[in-house]
N, CA and C atoms of all chains as a GROMACS GRO file, in nm:
protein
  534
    1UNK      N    1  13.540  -5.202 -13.549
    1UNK     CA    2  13.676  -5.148 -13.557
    1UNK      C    3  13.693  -5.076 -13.690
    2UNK      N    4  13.780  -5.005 -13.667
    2UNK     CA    5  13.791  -4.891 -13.814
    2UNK      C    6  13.937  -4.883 -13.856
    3UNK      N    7  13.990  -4.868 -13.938
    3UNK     CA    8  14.131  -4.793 -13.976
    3UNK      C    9  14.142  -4.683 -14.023
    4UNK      N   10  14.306  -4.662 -13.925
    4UNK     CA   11  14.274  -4.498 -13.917
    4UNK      C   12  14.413  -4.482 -13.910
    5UNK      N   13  14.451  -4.347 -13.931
    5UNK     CA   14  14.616  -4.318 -13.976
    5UNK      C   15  14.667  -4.228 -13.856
    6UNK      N   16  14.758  -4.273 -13.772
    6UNK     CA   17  14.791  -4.174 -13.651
    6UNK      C   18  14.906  -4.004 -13.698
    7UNK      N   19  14.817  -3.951 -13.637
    7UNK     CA   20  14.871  -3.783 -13.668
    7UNK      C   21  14.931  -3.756 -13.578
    8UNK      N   22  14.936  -3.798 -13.483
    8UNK     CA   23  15.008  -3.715 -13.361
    8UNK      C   24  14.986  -3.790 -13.218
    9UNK      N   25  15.051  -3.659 -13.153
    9UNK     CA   26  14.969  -3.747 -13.035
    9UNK      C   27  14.979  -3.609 -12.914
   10UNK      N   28  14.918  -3.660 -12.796
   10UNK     CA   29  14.883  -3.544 -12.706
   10UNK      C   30  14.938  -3.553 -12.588
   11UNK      N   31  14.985  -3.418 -12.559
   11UNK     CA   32  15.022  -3.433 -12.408
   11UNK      C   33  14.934  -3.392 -12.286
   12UNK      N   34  14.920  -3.402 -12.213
   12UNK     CA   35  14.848  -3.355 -12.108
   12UNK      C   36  14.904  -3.408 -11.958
   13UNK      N   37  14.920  -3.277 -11.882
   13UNK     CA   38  14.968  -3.348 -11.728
   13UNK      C   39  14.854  -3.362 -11.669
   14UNK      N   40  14.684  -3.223 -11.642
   14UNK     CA   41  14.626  -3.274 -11.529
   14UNK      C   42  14.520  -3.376 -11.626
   15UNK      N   43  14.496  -3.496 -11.547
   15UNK     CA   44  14.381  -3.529 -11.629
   15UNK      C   45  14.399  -3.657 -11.549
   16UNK      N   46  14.278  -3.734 -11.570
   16UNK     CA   47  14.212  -3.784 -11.479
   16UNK      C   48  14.318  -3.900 -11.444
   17UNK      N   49  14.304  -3.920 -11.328
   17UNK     CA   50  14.416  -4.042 -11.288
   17UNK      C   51  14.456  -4.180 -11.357
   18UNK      N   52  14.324  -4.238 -11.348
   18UNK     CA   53  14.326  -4.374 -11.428
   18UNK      C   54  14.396  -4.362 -11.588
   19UNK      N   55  14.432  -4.237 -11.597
   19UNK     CA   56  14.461  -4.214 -11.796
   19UNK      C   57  14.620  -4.199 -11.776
   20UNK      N   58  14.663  -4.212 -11.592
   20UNK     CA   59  14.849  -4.153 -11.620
   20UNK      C   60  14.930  -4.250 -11.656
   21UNK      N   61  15.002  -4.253 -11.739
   21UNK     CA   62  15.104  -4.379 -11.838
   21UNK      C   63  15.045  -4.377 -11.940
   22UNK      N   64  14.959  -4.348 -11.991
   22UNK     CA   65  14.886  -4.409 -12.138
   22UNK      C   66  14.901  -4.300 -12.193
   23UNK      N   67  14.929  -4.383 -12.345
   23UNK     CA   68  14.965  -4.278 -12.421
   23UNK      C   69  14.888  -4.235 -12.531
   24UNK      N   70  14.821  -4.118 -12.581
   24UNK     CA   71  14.708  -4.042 -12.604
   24UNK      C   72  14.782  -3.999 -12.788
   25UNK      N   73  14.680  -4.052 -12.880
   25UNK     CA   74  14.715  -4.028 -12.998
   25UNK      C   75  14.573  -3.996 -13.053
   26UNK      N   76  14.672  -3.899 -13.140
   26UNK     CA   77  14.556  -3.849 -13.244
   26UNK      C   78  14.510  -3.875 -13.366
   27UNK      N   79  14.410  -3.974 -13.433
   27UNK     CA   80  14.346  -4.025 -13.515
   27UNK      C   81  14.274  -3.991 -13.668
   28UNK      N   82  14.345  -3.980 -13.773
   28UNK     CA   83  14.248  -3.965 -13.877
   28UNK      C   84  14.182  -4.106 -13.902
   29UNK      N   85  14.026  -4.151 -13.905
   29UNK     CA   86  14.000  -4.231 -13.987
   29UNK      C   87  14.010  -4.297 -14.104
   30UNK      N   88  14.019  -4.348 -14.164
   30UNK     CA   89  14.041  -4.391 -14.316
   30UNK      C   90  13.948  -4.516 -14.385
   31UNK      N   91  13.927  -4.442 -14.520
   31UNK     CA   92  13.798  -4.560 -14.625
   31UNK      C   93  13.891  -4.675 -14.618
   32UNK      N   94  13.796  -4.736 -14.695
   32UNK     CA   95  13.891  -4.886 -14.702
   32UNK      C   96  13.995  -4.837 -14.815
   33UNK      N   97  13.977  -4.720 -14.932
   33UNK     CA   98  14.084  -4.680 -14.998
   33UNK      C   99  14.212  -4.643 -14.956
   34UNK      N  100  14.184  -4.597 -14.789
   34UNK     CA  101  14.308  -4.483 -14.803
   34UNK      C  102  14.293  -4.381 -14.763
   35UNK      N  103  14.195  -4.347 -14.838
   35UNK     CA  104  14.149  -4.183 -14.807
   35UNK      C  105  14.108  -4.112 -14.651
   36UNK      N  106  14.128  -4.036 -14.642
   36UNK     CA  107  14.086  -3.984 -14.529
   36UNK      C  108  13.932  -3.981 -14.524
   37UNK      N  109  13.847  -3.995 -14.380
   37UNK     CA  110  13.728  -3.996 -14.464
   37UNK      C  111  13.665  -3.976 -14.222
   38UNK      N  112  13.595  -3.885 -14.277
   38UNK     CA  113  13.544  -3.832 -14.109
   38UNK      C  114  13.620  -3.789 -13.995
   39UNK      N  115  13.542  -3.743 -13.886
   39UNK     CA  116  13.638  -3.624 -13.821
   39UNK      C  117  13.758  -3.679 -13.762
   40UNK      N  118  13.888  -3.653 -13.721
   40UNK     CA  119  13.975  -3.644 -13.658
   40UNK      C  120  13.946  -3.703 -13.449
   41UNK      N  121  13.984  -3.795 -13.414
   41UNK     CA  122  13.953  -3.852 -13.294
   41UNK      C  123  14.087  -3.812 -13.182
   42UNK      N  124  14.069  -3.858 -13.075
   42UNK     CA  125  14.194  -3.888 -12.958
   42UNK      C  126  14.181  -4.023 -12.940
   43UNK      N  127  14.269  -4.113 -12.943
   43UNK     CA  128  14.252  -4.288 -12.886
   43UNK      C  129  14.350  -4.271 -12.795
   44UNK      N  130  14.296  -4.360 -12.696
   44UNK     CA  131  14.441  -4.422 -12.620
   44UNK      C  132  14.482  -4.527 -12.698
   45UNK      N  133  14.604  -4.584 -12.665
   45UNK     CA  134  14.752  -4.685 -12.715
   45UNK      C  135  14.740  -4.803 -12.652
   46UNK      N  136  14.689  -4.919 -12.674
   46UNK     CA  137  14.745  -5.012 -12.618
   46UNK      C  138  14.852  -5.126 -12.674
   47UNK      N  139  14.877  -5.080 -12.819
   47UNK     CA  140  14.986  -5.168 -12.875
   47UNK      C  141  15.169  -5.095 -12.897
   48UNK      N  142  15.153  -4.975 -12.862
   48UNK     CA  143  15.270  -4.872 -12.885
   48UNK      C  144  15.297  -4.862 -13.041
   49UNK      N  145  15.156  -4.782 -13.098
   49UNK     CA  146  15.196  -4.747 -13.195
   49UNK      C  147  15.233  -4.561 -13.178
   50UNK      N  148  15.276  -4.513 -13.348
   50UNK     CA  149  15.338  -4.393 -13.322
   50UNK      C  150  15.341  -4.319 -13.462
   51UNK      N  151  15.345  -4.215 -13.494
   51UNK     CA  152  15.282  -4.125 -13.563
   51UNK      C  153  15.346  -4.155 -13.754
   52UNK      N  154  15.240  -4.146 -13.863
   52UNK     CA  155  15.220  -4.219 -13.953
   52UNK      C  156  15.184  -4.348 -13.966
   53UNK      N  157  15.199  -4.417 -13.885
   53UNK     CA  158  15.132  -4.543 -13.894
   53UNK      C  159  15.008  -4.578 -13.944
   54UNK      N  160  14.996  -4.654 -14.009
   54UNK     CA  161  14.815  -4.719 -13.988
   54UNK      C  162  14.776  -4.835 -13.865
   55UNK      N  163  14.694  -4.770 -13.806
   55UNK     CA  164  14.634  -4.887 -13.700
   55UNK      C  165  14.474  -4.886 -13.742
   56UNK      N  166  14.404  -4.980 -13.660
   56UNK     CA  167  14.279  -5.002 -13.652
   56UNK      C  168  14.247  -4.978 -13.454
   57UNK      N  169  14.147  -4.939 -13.428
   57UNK     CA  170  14.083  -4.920 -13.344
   57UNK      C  171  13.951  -4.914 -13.315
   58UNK      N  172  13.881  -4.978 -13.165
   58UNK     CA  173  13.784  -4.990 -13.139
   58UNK      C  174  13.702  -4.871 -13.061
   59UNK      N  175  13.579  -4.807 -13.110
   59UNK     CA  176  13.520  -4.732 -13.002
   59UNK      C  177  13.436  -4.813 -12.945
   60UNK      N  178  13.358  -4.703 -12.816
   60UNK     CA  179  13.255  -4.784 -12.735
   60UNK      C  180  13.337  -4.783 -12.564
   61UNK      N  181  13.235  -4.860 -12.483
   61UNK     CA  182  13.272  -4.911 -12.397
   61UNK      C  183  13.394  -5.028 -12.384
   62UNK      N  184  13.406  -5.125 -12.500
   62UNK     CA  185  13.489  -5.205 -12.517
   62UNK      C  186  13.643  -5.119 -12.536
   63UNK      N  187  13.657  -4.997 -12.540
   63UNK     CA  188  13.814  -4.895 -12.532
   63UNK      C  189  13.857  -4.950 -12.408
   64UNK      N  190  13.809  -4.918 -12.280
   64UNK     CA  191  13.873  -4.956 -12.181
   64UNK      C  192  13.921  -5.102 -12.176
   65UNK      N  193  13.901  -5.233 -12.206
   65UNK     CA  194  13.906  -5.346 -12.206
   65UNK      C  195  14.065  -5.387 -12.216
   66UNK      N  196  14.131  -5.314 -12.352
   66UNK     CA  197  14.277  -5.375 -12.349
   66UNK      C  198  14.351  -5.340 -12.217
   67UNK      N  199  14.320  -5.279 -12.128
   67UNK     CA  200  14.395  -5.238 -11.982
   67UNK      C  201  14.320  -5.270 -11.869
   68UNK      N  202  14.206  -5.366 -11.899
   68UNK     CA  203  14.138  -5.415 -11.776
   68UNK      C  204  14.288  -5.512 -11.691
   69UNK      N  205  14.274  -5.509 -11.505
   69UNK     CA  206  14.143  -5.481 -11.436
   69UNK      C  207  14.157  -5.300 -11.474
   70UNK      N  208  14.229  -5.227 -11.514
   70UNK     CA  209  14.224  -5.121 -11.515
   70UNK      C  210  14.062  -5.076 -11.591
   71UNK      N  211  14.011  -4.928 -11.543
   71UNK     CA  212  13.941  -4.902 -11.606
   71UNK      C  213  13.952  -4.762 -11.667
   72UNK      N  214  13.997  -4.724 -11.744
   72UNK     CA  215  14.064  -4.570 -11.815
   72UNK      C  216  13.930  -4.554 -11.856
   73UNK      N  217  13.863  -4.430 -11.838
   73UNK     CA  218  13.774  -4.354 -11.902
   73UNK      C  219  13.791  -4.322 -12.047
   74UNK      N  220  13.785  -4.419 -12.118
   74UNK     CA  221  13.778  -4.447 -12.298
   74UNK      C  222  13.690  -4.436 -12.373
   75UNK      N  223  13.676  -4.388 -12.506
   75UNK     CA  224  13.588  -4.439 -12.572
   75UNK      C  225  13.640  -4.466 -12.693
   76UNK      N  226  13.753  -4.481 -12.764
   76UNK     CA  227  13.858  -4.536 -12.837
   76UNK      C  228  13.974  -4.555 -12.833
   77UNK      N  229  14.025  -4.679 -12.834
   77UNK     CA  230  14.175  -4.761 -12.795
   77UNK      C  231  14.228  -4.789 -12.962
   78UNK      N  232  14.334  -4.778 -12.963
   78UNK     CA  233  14.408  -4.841 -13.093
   78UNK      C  234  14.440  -4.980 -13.025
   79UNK      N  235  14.397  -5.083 -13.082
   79UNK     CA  236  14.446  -5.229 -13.079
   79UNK      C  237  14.482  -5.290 -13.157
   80UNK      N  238  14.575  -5.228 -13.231
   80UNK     CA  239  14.625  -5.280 -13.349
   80UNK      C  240  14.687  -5.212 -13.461
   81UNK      N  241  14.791  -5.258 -13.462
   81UNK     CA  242  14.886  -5.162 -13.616
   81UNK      C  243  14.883  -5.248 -13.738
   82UNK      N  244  14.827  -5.186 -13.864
   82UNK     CA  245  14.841  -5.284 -13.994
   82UNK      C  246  14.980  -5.259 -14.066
   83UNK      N  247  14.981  -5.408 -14.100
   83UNK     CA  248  15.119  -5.436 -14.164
   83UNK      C  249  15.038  -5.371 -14.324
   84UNK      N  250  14.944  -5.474 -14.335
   84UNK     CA  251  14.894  -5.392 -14.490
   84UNK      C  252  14.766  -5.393 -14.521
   85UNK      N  253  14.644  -5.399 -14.590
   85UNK     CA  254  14.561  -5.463 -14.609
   85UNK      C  255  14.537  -5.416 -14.795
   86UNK      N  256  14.443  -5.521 -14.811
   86UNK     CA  257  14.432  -5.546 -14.956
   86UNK      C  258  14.279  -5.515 -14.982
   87UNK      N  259  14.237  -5.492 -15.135
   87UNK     CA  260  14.123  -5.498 -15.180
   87UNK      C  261  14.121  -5.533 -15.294
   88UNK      N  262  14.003  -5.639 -15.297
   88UNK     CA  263  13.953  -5.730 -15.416
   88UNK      C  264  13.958  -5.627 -15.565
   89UNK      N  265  13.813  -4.007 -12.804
   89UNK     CA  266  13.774  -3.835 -12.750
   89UNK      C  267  13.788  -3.756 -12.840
   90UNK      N  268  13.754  -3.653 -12.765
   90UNK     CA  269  13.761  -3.537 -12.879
   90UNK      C  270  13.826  -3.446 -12.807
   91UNK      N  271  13.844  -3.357 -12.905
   91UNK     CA  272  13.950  -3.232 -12.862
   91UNK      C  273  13.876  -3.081 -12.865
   92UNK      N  274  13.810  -3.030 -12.743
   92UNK     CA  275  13.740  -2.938 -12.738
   92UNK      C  276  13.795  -2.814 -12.675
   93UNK      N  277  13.713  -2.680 -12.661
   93UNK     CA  278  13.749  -2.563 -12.554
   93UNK      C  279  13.635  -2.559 -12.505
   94UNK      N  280  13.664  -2.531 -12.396
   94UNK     CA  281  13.545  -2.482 -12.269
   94UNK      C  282  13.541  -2.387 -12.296
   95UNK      N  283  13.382  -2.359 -12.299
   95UNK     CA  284  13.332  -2.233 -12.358
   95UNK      C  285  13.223  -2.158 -12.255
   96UNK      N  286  13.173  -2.255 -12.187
   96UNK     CA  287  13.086  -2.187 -12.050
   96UNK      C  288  13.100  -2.312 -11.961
   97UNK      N  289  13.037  -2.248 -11.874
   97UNK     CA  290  12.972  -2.357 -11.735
   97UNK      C  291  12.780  -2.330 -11.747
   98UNK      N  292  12.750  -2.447 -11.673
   98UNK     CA  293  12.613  -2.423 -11.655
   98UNK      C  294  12.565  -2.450 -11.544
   99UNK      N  295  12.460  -2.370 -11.483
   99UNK     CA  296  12.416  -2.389 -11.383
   99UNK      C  297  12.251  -2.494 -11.332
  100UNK      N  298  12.243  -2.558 -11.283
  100UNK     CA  299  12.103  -2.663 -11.299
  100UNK      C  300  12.109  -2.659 -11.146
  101UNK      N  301  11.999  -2.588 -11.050
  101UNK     CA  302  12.000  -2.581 -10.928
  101UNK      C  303  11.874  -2.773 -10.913
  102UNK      N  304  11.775  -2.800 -11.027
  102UNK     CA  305  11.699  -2.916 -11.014
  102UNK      C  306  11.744  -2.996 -11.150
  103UNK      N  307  11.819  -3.110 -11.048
  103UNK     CA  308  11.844  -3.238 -11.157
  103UNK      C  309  11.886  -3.370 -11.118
  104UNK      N  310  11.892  -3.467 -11.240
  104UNK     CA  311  11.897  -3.584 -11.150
  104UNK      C  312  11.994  -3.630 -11.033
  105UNK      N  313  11.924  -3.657 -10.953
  105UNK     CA  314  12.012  -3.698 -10.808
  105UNK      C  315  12.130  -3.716 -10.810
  106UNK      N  316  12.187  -3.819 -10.930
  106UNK     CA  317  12.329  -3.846 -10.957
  106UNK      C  318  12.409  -3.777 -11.009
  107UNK      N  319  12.400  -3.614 -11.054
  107UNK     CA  320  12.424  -3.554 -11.102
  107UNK      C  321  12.500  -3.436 -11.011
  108UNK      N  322  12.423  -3.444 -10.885
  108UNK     CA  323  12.477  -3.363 -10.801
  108UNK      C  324  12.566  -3.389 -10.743
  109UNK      N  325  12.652  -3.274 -10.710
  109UNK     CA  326  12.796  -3.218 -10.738
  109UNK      C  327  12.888  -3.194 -10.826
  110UNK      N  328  12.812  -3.247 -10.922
  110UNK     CA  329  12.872  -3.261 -11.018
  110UNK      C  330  12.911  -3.102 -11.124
  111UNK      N  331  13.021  -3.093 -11.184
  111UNK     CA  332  13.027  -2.957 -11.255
  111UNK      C  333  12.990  -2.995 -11.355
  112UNK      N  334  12.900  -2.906 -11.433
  112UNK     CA  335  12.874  -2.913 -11.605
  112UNK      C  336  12.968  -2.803 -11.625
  113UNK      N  337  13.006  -2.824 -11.762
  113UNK     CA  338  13.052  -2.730 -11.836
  113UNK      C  339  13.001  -2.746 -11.987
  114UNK      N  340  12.975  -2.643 -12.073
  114UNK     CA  341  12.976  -2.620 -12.231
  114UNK      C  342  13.137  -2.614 -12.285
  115UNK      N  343  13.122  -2.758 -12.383
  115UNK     CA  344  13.186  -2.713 -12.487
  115UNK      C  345  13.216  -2.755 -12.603
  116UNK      N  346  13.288  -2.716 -12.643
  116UNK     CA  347  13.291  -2.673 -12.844
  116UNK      C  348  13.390  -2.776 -12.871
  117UNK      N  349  13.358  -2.847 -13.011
  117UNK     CA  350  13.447  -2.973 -13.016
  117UNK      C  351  13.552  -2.830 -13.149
  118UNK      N  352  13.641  -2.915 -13.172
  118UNK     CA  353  13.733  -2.820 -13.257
  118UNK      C  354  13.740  -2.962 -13.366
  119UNK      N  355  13.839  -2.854 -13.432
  119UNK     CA  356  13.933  -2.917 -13.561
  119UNK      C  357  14.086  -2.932 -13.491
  120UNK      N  358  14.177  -2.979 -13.556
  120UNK     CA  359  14.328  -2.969 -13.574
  120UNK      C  360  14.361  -2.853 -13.583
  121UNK      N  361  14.294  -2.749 -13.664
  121UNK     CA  362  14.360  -2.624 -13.646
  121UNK      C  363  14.279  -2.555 -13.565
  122UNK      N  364  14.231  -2.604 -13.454
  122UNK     CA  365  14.112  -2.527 -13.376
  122UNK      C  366  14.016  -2.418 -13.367
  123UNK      N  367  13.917  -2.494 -13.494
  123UNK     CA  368  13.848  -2.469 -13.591
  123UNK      C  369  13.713  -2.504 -13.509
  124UNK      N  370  13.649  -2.416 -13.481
  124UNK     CA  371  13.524  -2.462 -13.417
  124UNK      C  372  13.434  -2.590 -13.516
  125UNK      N  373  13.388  -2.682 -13.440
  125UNK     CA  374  13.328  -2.832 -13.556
  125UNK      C  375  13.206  -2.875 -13.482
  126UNK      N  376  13.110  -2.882 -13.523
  126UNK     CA  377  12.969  -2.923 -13.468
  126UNK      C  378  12.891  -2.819 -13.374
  127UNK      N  379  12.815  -2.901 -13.335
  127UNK     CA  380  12.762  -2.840 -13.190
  127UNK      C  381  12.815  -2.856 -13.070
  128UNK      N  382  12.811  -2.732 -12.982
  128UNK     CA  383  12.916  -2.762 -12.844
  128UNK      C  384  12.763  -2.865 -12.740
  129UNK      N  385  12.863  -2.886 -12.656
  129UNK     CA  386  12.750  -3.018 -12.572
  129UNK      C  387  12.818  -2.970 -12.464
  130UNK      N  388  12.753  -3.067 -12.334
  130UNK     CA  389  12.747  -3.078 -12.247
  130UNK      C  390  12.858  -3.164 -12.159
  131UNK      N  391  12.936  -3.144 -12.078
  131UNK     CA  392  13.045  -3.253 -11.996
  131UNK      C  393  13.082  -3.215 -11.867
  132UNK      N  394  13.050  -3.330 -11.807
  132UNK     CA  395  13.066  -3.325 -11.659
  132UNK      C  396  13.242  -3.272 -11.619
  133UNK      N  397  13.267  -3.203 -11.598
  133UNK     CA  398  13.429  -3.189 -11.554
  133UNK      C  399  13.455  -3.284 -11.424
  134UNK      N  400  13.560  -3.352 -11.418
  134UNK     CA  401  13.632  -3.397 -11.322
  134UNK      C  402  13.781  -3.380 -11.312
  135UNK      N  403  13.854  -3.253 -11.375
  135UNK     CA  404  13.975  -3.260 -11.403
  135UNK      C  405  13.971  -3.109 -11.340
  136UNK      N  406  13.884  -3.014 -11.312
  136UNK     CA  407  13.922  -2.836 -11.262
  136UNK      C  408  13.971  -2.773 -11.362
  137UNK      N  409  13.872  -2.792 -11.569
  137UNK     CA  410  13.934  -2.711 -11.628
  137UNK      C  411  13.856  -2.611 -11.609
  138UNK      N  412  13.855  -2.482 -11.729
  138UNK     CA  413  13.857  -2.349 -11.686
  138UNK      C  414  13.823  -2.333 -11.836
  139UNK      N  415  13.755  -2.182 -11.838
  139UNK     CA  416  13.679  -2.144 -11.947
  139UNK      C  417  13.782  -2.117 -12.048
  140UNK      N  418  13.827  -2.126 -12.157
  140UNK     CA  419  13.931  -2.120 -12.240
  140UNK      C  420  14.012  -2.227 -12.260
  141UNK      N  421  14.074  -2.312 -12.167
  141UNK     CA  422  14.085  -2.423 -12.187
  141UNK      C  423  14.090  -2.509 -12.315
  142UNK      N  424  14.186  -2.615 -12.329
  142UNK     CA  425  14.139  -2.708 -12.436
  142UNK      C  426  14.156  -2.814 -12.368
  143UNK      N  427  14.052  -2.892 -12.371
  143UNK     CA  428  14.014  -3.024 -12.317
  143UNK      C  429  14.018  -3.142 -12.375
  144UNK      N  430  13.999  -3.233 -12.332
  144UNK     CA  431  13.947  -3.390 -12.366
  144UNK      C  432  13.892  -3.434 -12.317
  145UNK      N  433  13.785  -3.444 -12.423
  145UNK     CA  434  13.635  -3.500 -12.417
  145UNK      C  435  13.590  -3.660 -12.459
  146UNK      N  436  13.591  -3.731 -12.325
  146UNK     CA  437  13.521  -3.884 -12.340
  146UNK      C  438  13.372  -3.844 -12.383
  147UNK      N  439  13.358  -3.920 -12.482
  147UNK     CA  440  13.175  -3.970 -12.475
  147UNK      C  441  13.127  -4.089 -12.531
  148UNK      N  442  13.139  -4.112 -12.390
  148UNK     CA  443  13.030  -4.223 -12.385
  148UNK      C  444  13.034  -4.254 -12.219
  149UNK      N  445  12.888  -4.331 -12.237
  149UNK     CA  446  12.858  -4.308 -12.125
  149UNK      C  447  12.902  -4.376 -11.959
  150UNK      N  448  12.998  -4.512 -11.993
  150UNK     CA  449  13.006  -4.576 -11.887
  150UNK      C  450  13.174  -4.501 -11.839
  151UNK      N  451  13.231  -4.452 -11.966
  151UNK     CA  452  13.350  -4.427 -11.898
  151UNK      C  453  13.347  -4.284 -11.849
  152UNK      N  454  13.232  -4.215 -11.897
  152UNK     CA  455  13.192  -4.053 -11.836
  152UNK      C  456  13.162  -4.084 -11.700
  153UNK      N  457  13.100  -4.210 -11.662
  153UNK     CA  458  12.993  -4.225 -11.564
  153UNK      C  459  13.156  -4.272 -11.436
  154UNK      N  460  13.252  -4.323 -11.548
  154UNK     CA  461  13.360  -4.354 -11.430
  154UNK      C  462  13.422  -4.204 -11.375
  155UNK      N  463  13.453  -4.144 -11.466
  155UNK     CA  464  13.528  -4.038 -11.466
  155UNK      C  465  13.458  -3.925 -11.292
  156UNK      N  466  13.329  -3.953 -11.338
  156UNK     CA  467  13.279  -3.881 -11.216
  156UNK      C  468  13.244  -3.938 -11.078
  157UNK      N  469  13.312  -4.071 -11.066
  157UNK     CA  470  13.319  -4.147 -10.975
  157UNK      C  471  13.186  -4.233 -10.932
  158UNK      N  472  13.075  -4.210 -11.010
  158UNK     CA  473  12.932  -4.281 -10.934
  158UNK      C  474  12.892  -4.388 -11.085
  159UNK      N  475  12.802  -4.483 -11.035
  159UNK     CA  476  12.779  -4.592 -11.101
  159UNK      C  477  12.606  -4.530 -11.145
  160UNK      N  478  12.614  -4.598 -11.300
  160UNK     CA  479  12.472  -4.571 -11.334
  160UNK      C  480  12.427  -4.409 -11.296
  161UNK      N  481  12.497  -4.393 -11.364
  161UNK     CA  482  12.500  -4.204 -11.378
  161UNK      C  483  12.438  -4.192 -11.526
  162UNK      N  484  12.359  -4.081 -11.524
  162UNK     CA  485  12.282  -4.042 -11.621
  162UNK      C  486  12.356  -3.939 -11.703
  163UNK      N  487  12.472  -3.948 -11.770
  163UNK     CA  488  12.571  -3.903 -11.826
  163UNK      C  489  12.615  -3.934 -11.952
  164UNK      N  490  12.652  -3.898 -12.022
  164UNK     CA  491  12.767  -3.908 -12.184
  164UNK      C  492  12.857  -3.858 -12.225
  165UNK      N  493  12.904  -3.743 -12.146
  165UNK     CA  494  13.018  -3.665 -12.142
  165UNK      C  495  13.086  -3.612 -12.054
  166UNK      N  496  13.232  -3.651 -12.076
  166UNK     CA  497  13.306  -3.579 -11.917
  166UNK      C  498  13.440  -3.560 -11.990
  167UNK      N  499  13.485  -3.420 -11.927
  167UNK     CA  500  13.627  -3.384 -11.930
  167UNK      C  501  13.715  -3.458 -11.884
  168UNK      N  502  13.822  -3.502 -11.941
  168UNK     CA  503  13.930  -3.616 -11.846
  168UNK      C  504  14.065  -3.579 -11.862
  169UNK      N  505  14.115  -3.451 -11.917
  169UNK     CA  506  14.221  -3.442 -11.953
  169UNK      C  507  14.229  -3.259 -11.959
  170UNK      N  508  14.328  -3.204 -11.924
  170UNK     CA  509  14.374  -3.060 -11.988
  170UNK      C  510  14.466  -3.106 -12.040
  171UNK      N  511  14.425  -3.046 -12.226
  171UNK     CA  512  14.573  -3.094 -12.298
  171UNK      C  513  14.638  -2.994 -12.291
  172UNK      N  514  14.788  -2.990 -12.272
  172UNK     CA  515  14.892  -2.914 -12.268
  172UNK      C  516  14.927  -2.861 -12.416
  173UNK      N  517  14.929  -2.988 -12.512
  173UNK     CA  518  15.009  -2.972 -12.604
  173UNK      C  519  14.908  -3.096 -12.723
  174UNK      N  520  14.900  -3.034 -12.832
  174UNK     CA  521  14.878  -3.156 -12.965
  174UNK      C  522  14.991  -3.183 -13.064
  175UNK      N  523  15.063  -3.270 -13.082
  175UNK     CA  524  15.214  -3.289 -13.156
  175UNK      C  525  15.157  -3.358 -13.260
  176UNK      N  526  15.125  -3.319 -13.358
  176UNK     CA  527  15.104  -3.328 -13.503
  176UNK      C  528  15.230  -3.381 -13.564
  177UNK      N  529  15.212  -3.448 -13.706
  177UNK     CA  530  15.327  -3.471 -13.800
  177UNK      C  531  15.424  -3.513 -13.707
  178UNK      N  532  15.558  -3.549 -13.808
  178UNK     CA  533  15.669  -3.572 -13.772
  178UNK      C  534  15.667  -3.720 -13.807
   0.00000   0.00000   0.00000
């Protein structure tokens, strides 16, 4: 899982069935500083987060999982919004 | 995913079995300001986009392999989305 700062998010009407209701945001990554740090992603939403936020999210096959039995053609889900995190 | 434009189609009259019917298309991953970024690749379409297009691009392989409806598909990329719109800021 990574943290990453939400920029936006996307609309789209045609697109593949299993993806209609979910809501499609757009991802900067982030160091453990803060900083912005690698390319710009699309995640799906499974906690209803929304733009500036910090969340963390999983890629992989494990994206689809927070909406099983559903299976959305994923390869990164936000599962999670940070309240804060700290460094030593 | 990523946020790409369809930039060609390709044609493969010999390939793997599971592959057939399937549409390939080429394309180009972007930036935010749709900024051409990397190398363009390969993705099965299952959505009827179109050359110009801006897409969304799954990769990886089990949810590409859903997208095109067959199991244990020899795949890593598939179109799943025509984006309409990217809503930045705010």
């Amino acid at each position: 899982m990574q943290l990453a700062r939400v920029l936006g998010e996307i609309v789209s009407t045609m697109k593949d069935p299993n993806l209609m209701g979910l809501k499609m945001l757009v991802l900067q990554p982030l160091a453990a500083s803060g900083e912005p740090t690698g390319r710009t992603l699309v995640a799906l939403d499974s906690v209803g987060a929304g733009v500036g936020e910090n969340v963390f999210f999983v890629r992989g096959r494990e994206a689809a999982f927070p909406f099983y039995p559903a299976e959305p053609p994923a390869d990164a889900t936000v599962v999670g919004i940070v309240d804060h995190w700290d460094l030593e | 995913m990523q946020i790409c434009r369809v930039v060609g189609t390709v044609v493969s009259t010999q390939k793997n079995r599971k592959l057939e019917g399937a549409k390939l298309m080429l394309v180009q991953p972007l930036t935010l300001d749709d900024q051409p970024r990397g190398t363009a690749l390969l993705a099965i379409d299952s959505v009827g986009a179109g050359i110009g297009e801006k897409v969304l691009v799954v990769i990886e392989g089990k949810a590409a392999g859903d997208a095109l409806g067959k199991k244990a598909a020899a795949v890593d990329a598939a179109i799943i989305g025509i984006i309409d719109a990217v809503e930045v800021g705010a």
